[in-house]
C-alpha positions in Angstrom: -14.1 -10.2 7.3 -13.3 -10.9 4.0 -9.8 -8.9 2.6 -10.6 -5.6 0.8 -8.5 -3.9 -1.3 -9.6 -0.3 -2.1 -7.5 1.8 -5.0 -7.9 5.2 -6.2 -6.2 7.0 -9.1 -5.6 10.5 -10.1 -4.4 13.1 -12.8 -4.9 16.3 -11.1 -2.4 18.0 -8.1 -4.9 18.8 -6.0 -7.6 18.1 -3.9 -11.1 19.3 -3.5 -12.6 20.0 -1.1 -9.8 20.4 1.3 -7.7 18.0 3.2 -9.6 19.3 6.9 -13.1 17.8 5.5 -11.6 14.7 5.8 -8.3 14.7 8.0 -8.2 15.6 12.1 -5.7 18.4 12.9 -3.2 15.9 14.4 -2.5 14.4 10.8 -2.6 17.4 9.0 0.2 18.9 11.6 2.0 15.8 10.5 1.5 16.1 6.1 2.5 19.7 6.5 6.1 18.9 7.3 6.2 16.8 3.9 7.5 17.8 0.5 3.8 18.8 -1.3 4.3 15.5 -3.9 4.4 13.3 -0.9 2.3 15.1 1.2 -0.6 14.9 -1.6 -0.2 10.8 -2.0 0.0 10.3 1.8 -3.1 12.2 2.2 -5.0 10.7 -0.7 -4.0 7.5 0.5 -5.2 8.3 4.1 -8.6 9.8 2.8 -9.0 6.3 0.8 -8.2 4.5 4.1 -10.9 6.6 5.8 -13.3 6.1 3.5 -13.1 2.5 3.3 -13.3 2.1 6.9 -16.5 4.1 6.8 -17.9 2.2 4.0 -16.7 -1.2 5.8 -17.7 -0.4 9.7 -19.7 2.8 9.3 -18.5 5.6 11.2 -18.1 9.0 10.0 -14.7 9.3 8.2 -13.4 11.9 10.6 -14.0 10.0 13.5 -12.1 6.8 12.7 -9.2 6.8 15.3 -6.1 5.6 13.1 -2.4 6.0 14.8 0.4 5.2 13.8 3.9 3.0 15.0 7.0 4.7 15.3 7.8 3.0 11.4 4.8 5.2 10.3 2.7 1.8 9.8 -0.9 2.8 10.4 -2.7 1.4 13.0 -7.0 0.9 13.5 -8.9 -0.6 16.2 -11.5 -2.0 14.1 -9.2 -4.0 12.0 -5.9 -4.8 10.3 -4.7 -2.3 7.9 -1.8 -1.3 5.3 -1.4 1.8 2.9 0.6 2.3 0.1 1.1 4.9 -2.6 2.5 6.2 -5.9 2.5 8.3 -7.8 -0.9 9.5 -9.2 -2.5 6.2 -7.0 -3.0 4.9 -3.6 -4.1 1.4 -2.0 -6.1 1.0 1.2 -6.3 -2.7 2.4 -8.7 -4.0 5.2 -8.5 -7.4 6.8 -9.3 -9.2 9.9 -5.4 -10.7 9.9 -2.2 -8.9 9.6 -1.9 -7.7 5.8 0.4 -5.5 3.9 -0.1 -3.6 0.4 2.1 -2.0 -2.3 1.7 -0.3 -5.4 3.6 1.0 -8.0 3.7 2.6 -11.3 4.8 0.3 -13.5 8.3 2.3 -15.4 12.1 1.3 -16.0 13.0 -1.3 -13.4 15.6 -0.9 -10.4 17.7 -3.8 -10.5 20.1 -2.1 -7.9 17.4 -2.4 -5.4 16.2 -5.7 -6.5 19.9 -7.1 -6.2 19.8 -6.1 -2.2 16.0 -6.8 -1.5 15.7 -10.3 -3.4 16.8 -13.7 -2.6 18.8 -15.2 -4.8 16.2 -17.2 -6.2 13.4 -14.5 -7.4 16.4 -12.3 -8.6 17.2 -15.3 -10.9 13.2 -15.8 -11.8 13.3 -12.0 -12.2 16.5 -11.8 -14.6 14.4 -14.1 -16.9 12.0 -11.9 -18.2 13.0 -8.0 -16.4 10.4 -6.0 -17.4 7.5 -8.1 -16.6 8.5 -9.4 -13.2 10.7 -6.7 -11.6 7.5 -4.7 -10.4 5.4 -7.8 -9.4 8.6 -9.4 -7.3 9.3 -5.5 -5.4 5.5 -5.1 -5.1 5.3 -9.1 -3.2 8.6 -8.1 -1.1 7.2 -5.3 0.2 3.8 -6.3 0.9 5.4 -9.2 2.7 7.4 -6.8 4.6 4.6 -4.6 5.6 2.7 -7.6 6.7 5.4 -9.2 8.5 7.4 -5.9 10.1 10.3 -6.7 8.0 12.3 -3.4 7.3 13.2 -2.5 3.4 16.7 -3.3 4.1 16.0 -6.3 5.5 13.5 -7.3 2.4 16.4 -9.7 1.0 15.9 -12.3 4.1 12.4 -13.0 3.1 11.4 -16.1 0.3 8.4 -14.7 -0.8 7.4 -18.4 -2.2 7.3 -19.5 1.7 4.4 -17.1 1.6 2.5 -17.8 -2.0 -1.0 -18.6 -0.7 -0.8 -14.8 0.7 0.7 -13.1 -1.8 -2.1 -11.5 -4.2 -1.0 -9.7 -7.3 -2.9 -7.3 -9.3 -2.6 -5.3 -12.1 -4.6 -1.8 -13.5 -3.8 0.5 -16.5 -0.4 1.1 -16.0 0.2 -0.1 -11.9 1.2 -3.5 -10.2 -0.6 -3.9 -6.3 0.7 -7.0 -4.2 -1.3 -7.7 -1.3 -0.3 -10.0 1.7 -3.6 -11.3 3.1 -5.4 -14.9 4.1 -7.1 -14.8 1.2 -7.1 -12.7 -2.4 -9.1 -9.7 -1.8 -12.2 -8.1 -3.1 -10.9 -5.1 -5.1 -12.9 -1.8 -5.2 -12.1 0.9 -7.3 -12.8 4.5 -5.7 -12.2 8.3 -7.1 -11.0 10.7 -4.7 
């Protein structure tokens, strides 16, 4: 299959109808014991996930069996997947290979986290213009990191340039999505 690359957006706090027409009791259990912000873009996020894995395979969102690893990463039987969210967004990406995702809102950079979680190199490429390549460099690392199993802290070992071919960067009203997959991926835009 082709990579897919689903993203919703939102204004609003809350959703409607509620999170049980979409979620099975085990993952609600498990959003509960989040703070509500957090709780809202992980469910969003998971409800986007869902839904593209109906659209893609056909099932009824509900019954899609999606676990997770003990990192959190989520897991599906009918294909490789990675979430991400932000604020007032979320990604869903599908792919027959091992992929990763991440999305941000674009804002003030964090060159604190960029010094521990960038090579030497891409911090230097970075420095050169901050506010345009900051967000697209964090967004690559930790797609790449996602994809590969490569913790946060341990984003820094990783030369994102070794991986250019699979690194997909795009950008939408006011948010930056990398994507690690074989190939750049259709993106679909979806309200939830």
């Amino acid at each position: 299959m082709k990579p897919v690359l689903y993203v919703c957006t939102w204004a609003e706090s809350s959703l409607s109808p509620p999170l049980a027409d979409f979620l099975p009791t085990h993952r609600l259990a498990a959003l509960e014991r989040m703070a509500p912000a957090r709780r809202e873009q992980s469910a969003r996020a998971e409800i986007l996930l869902r839904q593209a894995l109906s659209e893609c395979f056909g099932p009824p969102q509900r019954e899609i069996s999606i676990t997770r690893t003990d990192a959190g990463r989520p897991v599906c039987p009918l294909c490789a997947v990675s979430l991400s969210h932000t604020d007032g967004a979320a990604a869903a990406l599908l792919s027959d290979a091992n992929c990763g995702v991440d999305i941000e809102r674009l804002r003030a950079p964090r060159l604190r986290a960029g010094w521990h979680s960038f090579t030497t190199e891409e911090y230097a490429w970075m420095l050169e213009n901050v506010q345009a390549r900051f967000w697209e460099m964090w967004t690559k690392k930790e797609a790449l990191g996602k994809a590969l199993g490569v913790p946060l802290l341990r984003l820094g070992d990783l030369e994102s340039a070794q991986y250019a071919d699979q690194l997909h960067v795009f950008q939408l009203s006011g948010l930056i999505l990398a994507a690690y997959a074989p190939e750049r991926p259709e993106l679909i835009l979806r309200a939830l």
